[in-house]
C-alpha positions in Angstrom: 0.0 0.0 0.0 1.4 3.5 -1.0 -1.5 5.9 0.3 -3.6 6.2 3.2 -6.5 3.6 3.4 -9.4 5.9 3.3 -12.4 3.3 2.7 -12.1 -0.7 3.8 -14.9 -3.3 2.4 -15.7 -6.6 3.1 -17.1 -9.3 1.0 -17.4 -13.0 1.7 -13.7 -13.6 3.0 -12.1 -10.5 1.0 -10.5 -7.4 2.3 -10.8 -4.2 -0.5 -8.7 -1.5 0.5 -8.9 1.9 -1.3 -6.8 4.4 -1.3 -6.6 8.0 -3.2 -5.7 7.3 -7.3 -3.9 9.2 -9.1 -6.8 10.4 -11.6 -10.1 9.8 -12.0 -11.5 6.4 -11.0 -15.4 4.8 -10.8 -15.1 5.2 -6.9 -14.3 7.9 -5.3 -14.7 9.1 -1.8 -16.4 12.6 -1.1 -18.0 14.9 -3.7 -21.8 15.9 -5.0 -24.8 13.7 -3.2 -26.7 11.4 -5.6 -29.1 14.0 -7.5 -32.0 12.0 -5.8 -32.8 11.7 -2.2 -36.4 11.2 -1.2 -38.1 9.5 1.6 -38.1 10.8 5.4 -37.4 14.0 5.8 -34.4 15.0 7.1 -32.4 18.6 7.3 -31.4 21.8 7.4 -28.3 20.5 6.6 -27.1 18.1 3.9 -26.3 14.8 4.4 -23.1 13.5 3.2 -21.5 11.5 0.2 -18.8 9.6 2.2 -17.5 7.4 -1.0 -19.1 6.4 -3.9 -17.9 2.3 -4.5 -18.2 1.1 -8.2 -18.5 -2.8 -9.2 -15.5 -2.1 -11.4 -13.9 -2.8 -8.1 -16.5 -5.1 -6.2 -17.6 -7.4 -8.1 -20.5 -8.5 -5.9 -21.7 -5.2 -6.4 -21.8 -5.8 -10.8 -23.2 -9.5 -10.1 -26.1 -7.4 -8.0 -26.8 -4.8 -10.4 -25.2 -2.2 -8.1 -22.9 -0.5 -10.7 -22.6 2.3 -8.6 -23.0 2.2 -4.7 -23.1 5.5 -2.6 -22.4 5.5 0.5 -24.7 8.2 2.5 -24.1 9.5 6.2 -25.1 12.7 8.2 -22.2 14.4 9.5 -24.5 16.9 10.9 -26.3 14.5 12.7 -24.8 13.9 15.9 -24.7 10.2 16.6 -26.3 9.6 12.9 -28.2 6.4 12.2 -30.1 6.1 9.0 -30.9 3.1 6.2 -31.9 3.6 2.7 -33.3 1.8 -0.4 -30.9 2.3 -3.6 -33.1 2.7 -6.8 -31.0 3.3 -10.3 -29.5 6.4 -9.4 -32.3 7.1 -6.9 -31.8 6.6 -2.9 -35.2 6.6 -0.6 -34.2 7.5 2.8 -35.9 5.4 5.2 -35.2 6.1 8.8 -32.5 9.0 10.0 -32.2 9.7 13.7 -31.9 12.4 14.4 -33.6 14.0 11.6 -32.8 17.6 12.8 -29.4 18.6 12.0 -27.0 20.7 14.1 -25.4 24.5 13.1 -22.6 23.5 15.4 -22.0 19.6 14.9 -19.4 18.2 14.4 -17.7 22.0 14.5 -19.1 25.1 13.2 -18.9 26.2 10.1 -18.3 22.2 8.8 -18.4 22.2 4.7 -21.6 20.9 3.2 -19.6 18.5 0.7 -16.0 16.3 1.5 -13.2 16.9 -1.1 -13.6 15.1 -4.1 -10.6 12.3 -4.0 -11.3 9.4 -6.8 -10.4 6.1 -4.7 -8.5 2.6 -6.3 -7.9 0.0 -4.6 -4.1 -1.1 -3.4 -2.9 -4.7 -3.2 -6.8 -6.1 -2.4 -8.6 -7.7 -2.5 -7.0 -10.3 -0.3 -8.5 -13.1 1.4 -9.3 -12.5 5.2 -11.7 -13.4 8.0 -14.0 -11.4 9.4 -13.2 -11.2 13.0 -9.2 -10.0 11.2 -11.7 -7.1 9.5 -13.3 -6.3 12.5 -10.1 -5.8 14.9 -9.1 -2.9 12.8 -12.2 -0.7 14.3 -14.0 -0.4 17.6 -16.7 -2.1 18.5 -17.7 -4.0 15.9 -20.3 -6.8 15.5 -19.3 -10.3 16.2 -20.7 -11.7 13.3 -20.9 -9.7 9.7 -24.0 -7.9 9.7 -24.6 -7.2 6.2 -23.3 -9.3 3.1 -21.1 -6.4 2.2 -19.4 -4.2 5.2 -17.5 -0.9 4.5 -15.6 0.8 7.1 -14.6 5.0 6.9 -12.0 6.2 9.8 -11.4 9.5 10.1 -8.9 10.5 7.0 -5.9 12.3 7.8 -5.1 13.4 4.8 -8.3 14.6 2.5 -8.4 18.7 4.0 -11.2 18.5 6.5 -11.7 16.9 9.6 -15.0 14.3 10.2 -15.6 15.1 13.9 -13.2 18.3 15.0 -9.3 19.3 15.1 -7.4 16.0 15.8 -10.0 13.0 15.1 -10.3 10.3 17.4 -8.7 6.9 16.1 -11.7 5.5 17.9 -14.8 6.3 15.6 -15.4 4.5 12.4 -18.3 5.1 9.9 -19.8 1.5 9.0 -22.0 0.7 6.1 -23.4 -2.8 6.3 -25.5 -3.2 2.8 -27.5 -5.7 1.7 -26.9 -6.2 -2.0 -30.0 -8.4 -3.0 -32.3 -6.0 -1.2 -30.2 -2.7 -2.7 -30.4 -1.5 1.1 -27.9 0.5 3.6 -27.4 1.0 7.0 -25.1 3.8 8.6 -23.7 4.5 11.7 -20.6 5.2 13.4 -19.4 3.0 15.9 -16.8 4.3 18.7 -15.1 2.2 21.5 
């Protein structure tokens, strides 16, 4: 690996690891929302487009029909839990708590989009166990809880901070998504 390790997934007994490319690449992490969000209402504040994971790199995502997965989460939200339904290019949110955003969280003034980096993937994928996966962040499950898991530590090297000056080591942004069902869960999880 040459980069930083922005975005980890995990897919039946394989580790991706992605890392910033040098141009242009089908995933990417940061940038534009997808142009569609409906559902539950949610707000003032935008949600956030964490990384964007193409089936160029994934193939489970291509075998599923998921050319393009986005990966949604509400920085503004403090303690942000929310699940959606992936439709073409179309995402219904389905449940966000809290739905209210905060002016002030996680700092003020905190940029409505994350820098655009386009993402490929280092020496992965590479064949590893779960509970391997798992011991790199805090406090997660036992058992896989989603065919497909992606993991988001804070970045140290993208030009903004996720949760204030100096991010925690300790609070990861985890994606479990159902492929079959084209659905998403978010959280972070912290130890």
């Amino acid at each position: 690996m040459q980069g930083e390790p922005l975005v980890f997934a995990f897919h039946a007994d394989r580790l991706y690891t992605f890392e910033r490319a040098p141009r242009h690449s089908p995933s990417a992490f940061g940038g534009p929302l997808p142009p569609s969000i409906t559902g539950r209402p949610f707000g003032p504040r935008p949600l956030h487009l964490i990384a964007r994971l193409a089936g160029w790199h994934i193939p489970a995502l291509s075998d599923n029909h998921l050319f393009d997965l986005p990966l949604i989460y509400g920085l503004n939200y403090d303690g942000c839990y929310l699940d959606y339904r992936l439709d073409d290019r179309k995402v219904e949110l389905t449940a966000i708590e809290p739905a209210a955003s905060s002016d002030d969280w996680p700092y003020a003034n905190y940029p409505p989009l994350l820098p655009y980096v386009p993402l490929r993937l280092d020496d992965t994928p590479r064949v590893e166990r779960y509970d391997a996966f798992a011991a790199r962040f805090p406090n997660m499950p036992e058992r896989p809880p989603a065919e497909l898991i992606v993991a988001v530590p804070p970045p140290a090297s993208i030009g903004v901070s996720f949760w204030a000056a100096g991010d925690p080591d300790d609070i990861t942004i985890v994606f479990a998504c159902d492929l079959k069902r084209r659905t998403v869960n978010a959280c972070n999880l912290t130890s």
